[in-house]
C-alpha positions in Angstrom: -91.0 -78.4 12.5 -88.7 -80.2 14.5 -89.1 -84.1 15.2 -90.7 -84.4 19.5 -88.7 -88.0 19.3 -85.3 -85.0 19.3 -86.6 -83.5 22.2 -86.2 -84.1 25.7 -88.0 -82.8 29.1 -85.0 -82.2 30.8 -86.1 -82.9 34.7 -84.7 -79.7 36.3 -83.4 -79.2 40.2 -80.7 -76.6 41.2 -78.6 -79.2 42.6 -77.4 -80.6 39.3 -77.0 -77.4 37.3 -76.1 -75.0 39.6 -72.7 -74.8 40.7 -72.8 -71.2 41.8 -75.8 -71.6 44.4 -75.1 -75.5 45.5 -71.2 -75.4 45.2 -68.8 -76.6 42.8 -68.6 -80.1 41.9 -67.9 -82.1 39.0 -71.7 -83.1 37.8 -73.0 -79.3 38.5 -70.6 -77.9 36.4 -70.8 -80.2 33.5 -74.8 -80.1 33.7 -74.8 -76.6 34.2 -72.6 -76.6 30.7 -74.8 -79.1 29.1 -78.1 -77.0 29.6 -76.2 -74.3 27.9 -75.3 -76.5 25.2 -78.7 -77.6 24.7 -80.4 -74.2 25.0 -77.5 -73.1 22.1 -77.6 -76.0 19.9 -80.4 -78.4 20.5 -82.9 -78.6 17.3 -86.0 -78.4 18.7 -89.2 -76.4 18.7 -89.7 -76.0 22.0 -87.8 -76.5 25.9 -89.8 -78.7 28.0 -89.2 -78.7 31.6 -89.4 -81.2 34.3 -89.7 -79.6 37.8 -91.0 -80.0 41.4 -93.3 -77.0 41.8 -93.1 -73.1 40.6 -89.2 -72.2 41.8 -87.6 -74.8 39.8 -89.9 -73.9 36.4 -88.9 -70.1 36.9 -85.0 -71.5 37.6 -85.4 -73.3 34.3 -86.8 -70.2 32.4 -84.1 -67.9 34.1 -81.1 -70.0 32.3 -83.0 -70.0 28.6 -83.8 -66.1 29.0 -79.9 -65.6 29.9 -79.2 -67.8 26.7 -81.3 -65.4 24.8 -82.9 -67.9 22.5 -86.1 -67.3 21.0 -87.9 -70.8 21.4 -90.8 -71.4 24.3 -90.4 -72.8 27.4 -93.5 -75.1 28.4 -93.3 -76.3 31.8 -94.6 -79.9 33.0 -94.3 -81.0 36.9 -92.7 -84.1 38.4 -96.5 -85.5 39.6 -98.1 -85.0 36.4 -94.9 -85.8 34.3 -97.4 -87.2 31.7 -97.6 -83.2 30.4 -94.4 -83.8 28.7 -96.3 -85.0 25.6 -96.0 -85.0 22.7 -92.1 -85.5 24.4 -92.0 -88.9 24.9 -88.1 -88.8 26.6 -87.4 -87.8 30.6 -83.9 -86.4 30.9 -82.5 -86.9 34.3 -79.3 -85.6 35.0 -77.8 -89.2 36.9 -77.5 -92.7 36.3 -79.5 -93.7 39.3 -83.3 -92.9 38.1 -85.1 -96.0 40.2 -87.1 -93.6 41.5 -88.1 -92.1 38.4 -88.9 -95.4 37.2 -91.3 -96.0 40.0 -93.2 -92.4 39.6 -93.9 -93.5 35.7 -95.0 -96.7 36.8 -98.3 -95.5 37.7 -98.7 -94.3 34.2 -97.4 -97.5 32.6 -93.9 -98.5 31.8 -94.2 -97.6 28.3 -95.3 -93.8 28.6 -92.3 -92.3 28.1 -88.4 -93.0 28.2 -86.2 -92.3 30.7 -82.5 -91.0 29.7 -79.7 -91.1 32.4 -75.8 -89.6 32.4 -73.0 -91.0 34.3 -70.6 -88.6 36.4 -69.1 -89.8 39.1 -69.9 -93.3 40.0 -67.9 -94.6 42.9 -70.6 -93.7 45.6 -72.4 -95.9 47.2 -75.6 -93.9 46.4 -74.9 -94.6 42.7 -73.6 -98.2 43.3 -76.9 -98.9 44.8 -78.9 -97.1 42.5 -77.7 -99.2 39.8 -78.7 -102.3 42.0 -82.0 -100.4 42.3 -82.3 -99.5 39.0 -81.9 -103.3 38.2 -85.0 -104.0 40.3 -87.5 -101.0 39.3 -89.7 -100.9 36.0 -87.0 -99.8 34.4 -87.3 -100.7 30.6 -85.0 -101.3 27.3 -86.2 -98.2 26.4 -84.8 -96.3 28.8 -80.5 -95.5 28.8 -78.0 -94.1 30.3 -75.5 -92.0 28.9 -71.8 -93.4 29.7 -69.6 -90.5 29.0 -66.4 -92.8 28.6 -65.3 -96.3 27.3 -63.8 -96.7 31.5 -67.1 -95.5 33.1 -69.2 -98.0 30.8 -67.0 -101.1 31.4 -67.5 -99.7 35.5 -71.2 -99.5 34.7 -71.8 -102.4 33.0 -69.4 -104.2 35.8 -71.9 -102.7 39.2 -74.9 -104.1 36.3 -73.5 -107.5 36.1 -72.9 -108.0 39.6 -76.6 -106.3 40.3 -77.5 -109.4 38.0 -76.0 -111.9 39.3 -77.5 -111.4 42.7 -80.8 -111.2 40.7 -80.5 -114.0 38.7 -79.4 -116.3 41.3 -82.3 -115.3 43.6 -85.0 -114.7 41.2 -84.0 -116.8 38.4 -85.2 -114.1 35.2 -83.6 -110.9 34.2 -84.9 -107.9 32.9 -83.4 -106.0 29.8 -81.0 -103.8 30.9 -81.3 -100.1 29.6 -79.5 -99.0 26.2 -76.2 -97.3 27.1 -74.0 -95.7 24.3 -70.8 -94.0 24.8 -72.0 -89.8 24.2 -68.7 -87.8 25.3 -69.7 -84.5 27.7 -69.0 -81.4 25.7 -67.6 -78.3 26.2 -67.9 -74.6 24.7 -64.5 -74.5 23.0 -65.0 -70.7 22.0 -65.1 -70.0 26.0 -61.2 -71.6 26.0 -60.1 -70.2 23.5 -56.7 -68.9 23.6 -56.3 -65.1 25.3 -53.1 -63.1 24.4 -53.9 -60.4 26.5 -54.8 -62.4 29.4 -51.2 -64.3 29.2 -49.6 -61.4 28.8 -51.3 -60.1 32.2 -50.7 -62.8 34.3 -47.4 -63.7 33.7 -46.2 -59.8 33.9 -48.2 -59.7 37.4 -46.5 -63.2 38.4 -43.1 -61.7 37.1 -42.8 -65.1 35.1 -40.0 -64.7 32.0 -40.8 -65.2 28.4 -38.7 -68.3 28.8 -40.3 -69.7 31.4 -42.7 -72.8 31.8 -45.8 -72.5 33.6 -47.7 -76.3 34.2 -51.2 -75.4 35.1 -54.0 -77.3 36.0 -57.5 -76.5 36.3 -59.6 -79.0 38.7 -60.8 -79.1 42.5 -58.2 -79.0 44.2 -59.1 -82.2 46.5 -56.5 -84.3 47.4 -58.5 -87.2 48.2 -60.6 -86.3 45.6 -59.1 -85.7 42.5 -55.5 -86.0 42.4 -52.5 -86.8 45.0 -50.2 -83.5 44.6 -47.4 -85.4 45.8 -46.3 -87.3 42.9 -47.2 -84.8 40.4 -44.8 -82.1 42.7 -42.0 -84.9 42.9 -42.1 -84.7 39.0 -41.9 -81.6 38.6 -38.9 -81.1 40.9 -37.1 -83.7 39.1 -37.5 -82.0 36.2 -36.7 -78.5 37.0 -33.1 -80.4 37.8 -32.8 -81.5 34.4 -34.0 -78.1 32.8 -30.9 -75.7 32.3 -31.6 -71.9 32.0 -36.0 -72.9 32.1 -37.9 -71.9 35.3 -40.7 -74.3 36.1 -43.4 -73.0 37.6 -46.9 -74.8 38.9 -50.2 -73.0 38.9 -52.9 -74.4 40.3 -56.7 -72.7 39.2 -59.6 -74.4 41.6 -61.1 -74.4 44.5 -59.8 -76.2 47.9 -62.6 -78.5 49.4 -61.8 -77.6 52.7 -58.4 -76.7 54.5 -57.3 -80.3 55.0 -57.0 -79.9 51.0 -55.4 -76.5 51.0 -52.8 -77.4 53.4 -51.8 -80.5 51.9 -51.0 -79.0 48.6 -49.3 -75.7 50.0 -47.4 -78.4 52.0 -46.4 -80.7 49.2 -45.2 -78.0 47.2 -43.0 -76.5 50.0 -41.5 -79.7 51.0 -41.4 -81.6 47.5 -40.7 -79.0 45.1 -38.8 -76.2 46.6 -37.1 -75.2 43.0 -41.0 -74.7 41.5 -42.9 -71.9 42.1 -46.1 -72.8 43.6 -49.3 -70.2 42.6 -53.2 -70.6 43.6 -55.8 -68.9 41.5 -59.3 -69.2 42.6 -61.2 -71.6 40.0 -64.5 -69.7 41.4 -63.6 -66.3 39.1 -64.0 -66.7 35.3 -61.1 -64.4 35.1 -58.6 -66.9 36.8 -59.9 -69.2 34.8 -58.8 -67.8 31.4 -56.0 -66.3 32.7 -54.7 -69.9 33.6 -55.3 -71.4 30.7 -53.9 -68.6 28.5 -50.8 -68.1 30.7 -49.9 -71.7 31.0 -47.5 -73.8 28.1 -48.4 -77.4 29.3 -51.6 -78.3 31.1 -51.6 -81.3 33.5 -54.4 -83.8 35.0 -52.7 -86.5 36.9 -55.8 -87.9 38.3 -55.2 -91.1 40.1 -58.2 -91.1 42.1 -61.8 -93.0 41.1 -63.9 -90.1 41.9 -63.4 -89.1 38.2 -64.9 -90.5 35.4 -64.2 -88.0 32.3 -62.4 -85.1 33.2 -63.6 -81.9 31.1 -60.7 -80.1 32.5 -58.1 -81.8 29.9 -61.1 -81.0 26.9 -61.1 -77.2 28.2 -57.1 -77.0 27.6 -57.2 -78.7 24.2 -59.7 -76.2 23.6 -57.3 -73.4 24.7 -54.6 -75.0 22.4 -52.3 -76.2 25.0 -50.7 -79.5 25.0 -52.1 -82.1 28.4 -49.8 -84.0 30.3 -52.2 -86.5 31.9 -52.4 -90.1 33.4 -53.7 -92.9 31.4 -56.6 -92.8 33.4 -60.5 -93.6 32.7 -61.4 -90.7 30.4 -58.6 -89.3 29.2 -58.3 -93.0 27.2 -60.8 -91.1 25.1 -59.7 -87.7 24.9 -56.2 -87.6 25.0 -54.2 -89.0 22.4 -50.4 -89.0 21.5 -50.9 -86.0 18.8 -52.6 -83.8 21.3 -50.6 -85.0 24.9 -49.1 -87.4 26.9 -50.7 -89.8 29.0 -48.9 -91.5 32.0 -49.3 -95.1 32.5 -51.2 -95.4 35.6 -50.4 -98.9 38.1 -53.4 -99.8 40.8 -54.0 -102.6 43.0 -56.3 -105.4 42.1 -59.8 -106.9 43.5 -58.1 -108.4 46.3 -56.0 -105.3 47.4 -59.2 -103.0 47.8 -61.8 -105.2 49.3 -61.0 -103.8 52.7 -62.0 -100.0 51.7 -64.9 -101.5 49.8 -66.4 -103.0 53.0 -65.3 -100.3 55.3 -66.9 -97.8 53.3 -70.5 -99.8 52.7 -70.7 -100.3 56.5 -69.7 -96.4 57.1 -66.6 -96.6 59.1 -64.8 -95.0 56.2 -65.8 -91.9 54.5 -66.6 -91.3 51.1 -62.8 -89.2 51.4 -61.5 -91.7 53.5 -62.3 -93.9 50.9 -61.0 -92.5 47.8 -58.3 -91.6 49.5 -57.2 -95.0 50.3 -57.8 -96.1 47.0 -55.5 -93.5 45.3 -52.7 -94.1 48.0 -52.5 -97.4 45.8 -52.7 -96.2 42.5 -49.4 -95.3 40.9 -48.7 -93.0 37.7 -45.4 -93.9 36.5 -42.7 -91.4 37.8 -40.3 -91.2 35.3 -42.9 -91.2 32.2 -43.9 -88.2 34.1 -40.7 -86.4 34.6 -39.9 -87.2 30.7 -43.2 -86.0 29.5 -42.5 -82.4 31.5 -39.0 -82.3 30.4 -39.7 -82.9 26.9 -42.5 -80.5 26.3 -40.5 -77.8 28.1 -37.3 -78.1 25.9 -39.7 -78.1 22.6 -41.4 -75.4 21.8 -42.6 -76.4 18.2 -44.0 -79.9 20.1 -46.1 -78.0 22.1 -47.7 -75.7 19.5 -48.4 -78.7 17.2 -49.7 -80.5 20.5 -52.1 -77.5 21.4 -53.6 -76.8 17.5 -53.9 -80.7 17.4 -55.9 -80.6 20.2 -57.9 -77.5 19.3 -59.0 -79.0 16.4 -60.1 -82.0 18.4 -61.8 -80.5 20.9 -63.7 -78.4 18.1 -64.8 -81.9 15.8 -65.5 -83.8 18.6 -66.2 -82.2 22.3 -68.0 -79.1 21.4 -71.9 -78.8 22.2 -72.9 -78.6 18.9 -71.5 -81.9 17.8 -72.3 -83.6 21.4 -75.5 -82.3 21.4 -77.2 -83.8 18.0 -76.0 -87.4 19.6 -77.8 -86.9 22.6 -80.4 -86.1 20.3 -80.2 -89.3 18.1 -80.3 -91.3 21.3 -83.2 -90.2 22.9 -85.2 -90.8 19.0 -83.4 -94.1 19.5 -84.9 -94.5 22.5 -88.5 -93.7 21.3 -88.1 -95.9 18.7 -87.6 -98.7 20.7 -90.6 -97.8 23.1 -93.2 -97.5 20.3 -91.6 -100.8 19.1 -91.9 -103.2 22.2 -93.8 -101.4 24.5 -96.8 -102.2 23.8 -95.8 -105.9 24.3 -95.6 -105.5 28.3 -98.0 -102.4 28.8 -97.1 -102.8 33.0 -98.7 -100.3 35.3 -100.2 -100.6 38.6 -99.5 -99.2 42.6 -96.3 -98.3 42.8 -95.2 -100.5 46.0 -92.7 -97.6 47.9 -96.2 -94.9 47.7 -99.1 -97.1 48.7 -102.0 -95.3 49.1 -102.1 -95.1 52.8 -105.8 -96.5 53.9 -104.7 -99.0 50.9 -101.9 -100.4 53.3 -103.6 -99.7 57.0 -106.8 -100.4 55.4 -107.3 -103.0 58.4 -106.8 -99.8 61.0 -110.8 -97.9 60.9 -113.8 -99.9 61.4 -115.2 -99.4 58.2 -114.1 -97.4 54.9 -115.8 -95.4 52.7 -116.4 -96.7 49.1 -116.1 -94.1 46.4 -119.9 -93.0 45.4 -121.3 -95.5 48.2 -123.7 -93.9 51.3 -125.2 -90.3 51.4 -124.4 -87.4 53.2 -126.7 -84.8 55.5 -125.9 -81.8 57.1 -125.8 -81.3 60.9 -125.8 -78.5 63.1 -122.8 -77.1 64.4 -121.7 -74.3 67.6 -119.0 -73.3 65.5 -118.3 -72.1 61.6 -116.6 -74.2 59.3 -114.1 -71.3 59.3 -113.5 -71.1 62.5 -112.9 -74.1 63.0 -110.1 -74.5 60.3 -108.2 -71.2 61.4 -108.4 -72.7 65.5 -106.5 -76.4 63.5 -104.1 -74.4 61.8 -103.5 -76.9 59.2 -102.3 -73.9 56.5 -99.4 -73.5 58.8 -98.0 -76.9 58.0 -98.7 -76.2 53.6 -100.2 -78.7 51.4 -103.3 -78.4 53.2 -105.6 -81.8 52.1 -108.8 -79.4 50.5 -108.5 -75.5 50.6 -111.1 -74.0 53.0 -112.8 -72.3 50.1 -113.6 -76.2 49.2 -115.0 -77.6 52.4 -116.7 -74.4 52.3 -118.6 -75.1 48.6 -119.4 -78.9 50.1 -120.8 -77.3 53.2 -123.1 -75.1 51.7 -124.6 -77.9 49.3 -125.1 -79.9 51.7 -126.8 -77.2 54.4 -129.0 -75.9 51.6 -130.9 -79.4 50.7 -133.8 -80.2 52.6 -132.3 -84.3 52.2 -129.5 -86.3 52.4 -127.2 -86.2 48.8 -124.9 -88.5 47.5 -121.3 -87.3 46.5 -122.3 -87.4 42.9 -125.3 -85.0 43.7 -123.1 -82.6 45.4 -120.3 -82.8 42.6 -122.7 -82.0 40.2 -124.1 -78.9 42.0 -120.3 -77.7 43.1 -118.8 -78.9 39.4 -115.9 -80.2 41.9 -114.9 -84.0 41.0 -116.6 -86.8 43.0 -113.6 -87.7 45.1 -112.7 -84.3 45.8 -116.2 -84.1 47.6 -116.0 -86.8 49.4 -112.5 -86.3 51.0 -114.4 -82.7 52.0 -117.5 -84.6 53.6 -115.0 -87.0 55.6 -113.8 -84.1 57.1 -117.2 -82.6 57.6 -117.8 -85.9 59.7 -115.1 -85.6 61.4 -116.0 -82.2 63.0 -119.6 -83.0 63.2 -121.2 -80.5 60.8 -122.7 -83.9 58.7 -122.8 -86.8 59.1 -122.8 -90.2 56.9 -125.7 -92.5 56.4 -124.1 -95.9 54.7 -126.7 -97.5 51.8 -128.9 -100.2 53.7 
C-alpha cells in the first residue's frame, strides 16, 4: 500500500490542462503533460480529484480512462475540499493559491498543504498573487514548485519585496512557503527520433541530404516568446559563410494572432532572403514529429521574460538533436555545453525598465506591449550566434555527439518518471512539516473576503433569528407552496437556496401540528438538519404561510 503523504489531490479545471479546448499556451501544455506523467508514473493507490462541481470530476476521469491505468479515481469538491483525506496535500496548478489559502482557512491552517508550480511569472496577476500570497494563511507547510534556478531567484525577488512592504508596515513576517527547484518533465519516448518521418518531410520540402534544416518548436509570438529578427539575421550571416550547405529555417507552432504571423513571414523575407523560411502548424502531432525528426540543429533564442523553462529545448534533446539556445532563465538548467550552445544574453538593468514596469501596472501598456518592450532591450550576442550555426552545420559528428548527449539527458533527468517521484518526495516533505508545527498555530476562523452576509449587514433587519431560538406555526395561505415557487421562478437562476421538495417537507410539519414547533421539533420529524429548517421556515414567513413567534 502506497504512503497518502505521496499522494496529491490534484485541484482540476480545464483551463490549466487543456490546451486543445482553452488554447495553447505554455502552462496548459506542460500541466496537460504533467497529469499524464502522473497518471503514468505516480506511486499511489488511488487519484484524488479536486474539482468545482460534476463536469470537472468527469474531465478528470476522462484523461485517467484515456491513460488506461487501472487505479480509482475518488473525487472530492473545491467546498468540501476536506474529502481529500487521508490526502493531506492540494495540488494547484499555479503559484498564486491566496485564494486557496483562504477557502482552507475555514477548516484550519493546518488541514492540509497546499503545493504550487511556477510557469510563467511576469504578470501582474502572478506578481500580485505572490503579494497576496504573502498576506493569506498561507503556511510553511505549504510550497511552490520553482521549475528553474532563474524563476526561483524571480520568485524569491517578487517575495522579498512583498516582505518588505510587510515588514515595514506591519512589523512581523510570516514563514514563507518551502520552494525546491523540481524541473517540468517531459515524455522523451514521444520525441524520440522518427526516420521515416525525416525522410517524408524533407523529400516533400525537396530539402538535399546535405542540407541544414534549424527548427524550432514554440508559439510563434513575437512579443511573446522570441524576436525573429535577430535569430533570422544569424542565420543569414551564416548561410554566407556556408559553402556548398543550404540553410533552411522551419518554424513548428502556432501564430498568436496575425500581428505575429506577419512579423515573422516579414523578417524572414527581408532579413534572410538566402534561407528558406517554412511554417508547420504546432497544433498537429504529425508536424510536430516531423519537425523534430527532419531538423539537424534545434534553436530557442528566447529573449523575452514571458518564459520561465522552456520544455521545447527538453523535447529536442529528447529527439537527439543538438539546441542552439540563449543563455536565458531555464535553459541555465537544461542546456549545457555537451548537449548545445547557449548564447550569452545582454538586458537592461532596474533603472532601464522601470518605465514598462509602471505603464503596465497602471494598464496603459499591455501584457504584449509590455513584454515586448522588455525584449526590444534584451540582446543575445550576434556573432556567438552566427558561430554556434556555422559550427554545428560544418560538423556532422558534433552534432550527433550533441543530440545522444542530450538524449541521454533528457532520459536521467527530464522524463516523468524521474520528475515525478520528486514531486512526490515534496509533497511527504510537506506533510511532514504540517504534522510537525501545525499543531503549534491551529488558526481557523471566517474567512474575511466570504463573510457570511447577515454576519456583515447584520445591522440592516430589525431583528435576526438565532439558531434554535422562537417557534414556528403554520398560517393559512390563498395560494400553494408550489405555486407560489414556480410564479418566483427562482430554479431559473440555479443554485436555488432549499429545493421545493424541502420547503415542501417543512410545510407539511408545520400544517399537521395542532401547535407551534420549534426547529428542533420539526428537524426531528423531517430528519433534515436544524438550520436547514429554519432557512425553510424564513421563507415560509416571508410568503405568509407561518409565521414566527420569538421566546418571551
Amino acid at each position: 500500500m502506497a504512503n497518502p503523504k505521496n499522494n496529491a489531490a490534484i485541484w482540476y479545471a480545464d483551463d490549466g490542462y487543456n490546451p486543445e479546448s482553452k488554447g495553447v499556451n505554455g502552462r496548459r501544455v506542460a500541466g496537460a503533460s504533467f497529469l499524464d506523467g502522473f497518471f503514468r508514473h505516480a506511486d499511489v493507490d488511488e487519484f484524488v480529484s479536486l474539482t468545482q462541481g460534476n463536469k470537472g470530476k468527469a474531465a478528470f476521469a476522462k484523461r485517467l480512462s484515456d491513460i488506461g491505468r487501472d487505479i480509482p479515481h475518488r473525487g472530492a469538491y473545491t467546498s468540501a475540499p476536506l474529502r481529500m483525506d487521508p490526502i493531506g496535500t492540494l495540488y494547484f496548478p499555479a503559484p498564486n493559491y491566496a485564494e486557496e489559502c483562504w477557502q482552507r482557512h475555514r477548516f484550519g491552517m493546518g488541514a492540509y498543504s497546499i503545493c504550487g508550480i511556477t510557469h510563467t511569472t511576469a504578470t501582474t496577476a502572478v506578481m500580485q498573487g505572490i503579494s497576496m500570497l504573502r498576506v493569506a494563511p498561507q503556511a510553511e507547510w505549504d510550497g511552490i514548485i520553482c521549475t528553474s534556478q532563474a524563476v526561483h531567484a524571480s520568485t524569491s525577488r517578487n517575495m522579498d519585496m512583498a516582505d518588505e512592504h510587510l515588514k515595514a508596515r506591519f512589523g512581523i513576517l510570516p514563514p514563507r512557503p518551502q520552494m525546491p527547484v523540481i524541473p517540468l518533465g517531459v515524455h522523451c519516448d514521444a520525441f524520440a527520433h522518427n526516420a521515416t518521418a525525416r525522410d517524408t518531410l524533407r523529400k516533400r520540402m525537396g530539402w538535399g541530404a546535405d542540407d541544414i534544416v534549424v527548427a524550432t518548436l514554440s508559439r510563434l509570438l513575437p512579443y511573446g516568446k522570441f524576436d525573429p529578427g535577430p535569430l533570422f539575421l544569424a542565420l543569414q550571416q551564416a548561410q554566407s559563410q556556408l559553402k556548398g550547405q543550404r540553410l533552411h529555417f522551419l518554424a513548428c507552432g502556432i501564430y498568436g494572432d496575425t500581428h505575429s504571423a506577419n512579423t515573422f513571414e516579414a523578417c524572414a523575407k527581408a532579413l534572410m532572403p538566402d534561407v528558406s523560411y517554412t511554417h508547420l502548424d504546432g497544433a498537429e502531432a504529425t508536424a510536430r514529429i516531423e519537425t523534430l525528426s527532419g531538423a539537424d540543429i534545434f534553436t530557442f533564442p528566447i529573449d523575452n521574460i514571458q518564459e520561465t523553462f522552456g520544455l521545447a529545448p527538453i523535447e529536442a534533446m529528447a529527439a537527439s538533436l543538438p539546441v542552439v539556445t540563449s543563455d536565458w532563465d531555464g535553459m541555465r538548467d537544461t542546456v549545457t555545453p555537451e548537449t548545445g550552445v547557449r548564447v550569452p544574453t545582454l538586458a537592461g538593468s532596474t533603472r532601464h525598465t522601470v518605465p514598462e514596469a509602471w505603464r503596465y501596472f497602471c494598464k496603459r501598456h499591455s501584457y504584449a506591449q509590455y513584454t515586448n518592450n522588455v525584449s526590444a532591450m534584451t540582446a543575445i550576442d550576434m556573432q556567438a550566434l552566427v558561430q554556434a550555426f556555422v559550427d554545428l552545420a560544418q560538423n556532422s559528428e558534433r552534432r550527433h555527439s550533441m543530440g545522444q548527449a542530450g538524449l541521454a539527458r533528457a532520459k536521467q533527468l527530464y522524463d516523468w518518471s524521474v520528475v515525478i517521484p520528486q514531486m512526490q518526495a515534496f509533497w511527504v516533505e510537506l506533510s511532514e512539516i504540517r504534522s510537525t508545527v501545525a499543531g503549534r498555530a491551529p488558526i481557523t476562523g471566517p474567512v474575511p473576503m466570504a463573510p457570511s452576509p447577515m454576519d456583515l449587514f447584520a445591522r440592516y433587519p430589525s431583528a435576526q433569528l438565532s439558531p434554535g431560538k422562537g417557534q414556528f406555526i403554520a398560517r393559512d395561505s390563498a395560494m400553494t407552496l408550489g405555486e407560489v415557487y414556480e410564479a418566483r421562478r427562482y430554479t431559473k437562476l440555479g443554485q436555488v437556496f432549499e429545493k421545493q421538495e424541502t420547503l415542501e417537507k417543512v410545510h407539511l410539519s408545520l400544517s399537521q401540528a395542532q401547535s407551534a414547533k420549534t426547529s428542533r421539533e420539526i428537524a426531528d420529524d423531517t430528519k433534515l438538519h436544524q438550520i436547514t429548517v429554519e432557512r425553510s421556515c424564513l421563507w415560509l414567513v416571508k410568503y405568509g404561510m407561518a409565521q414566527y413567534l420569538p421566546e418571551a
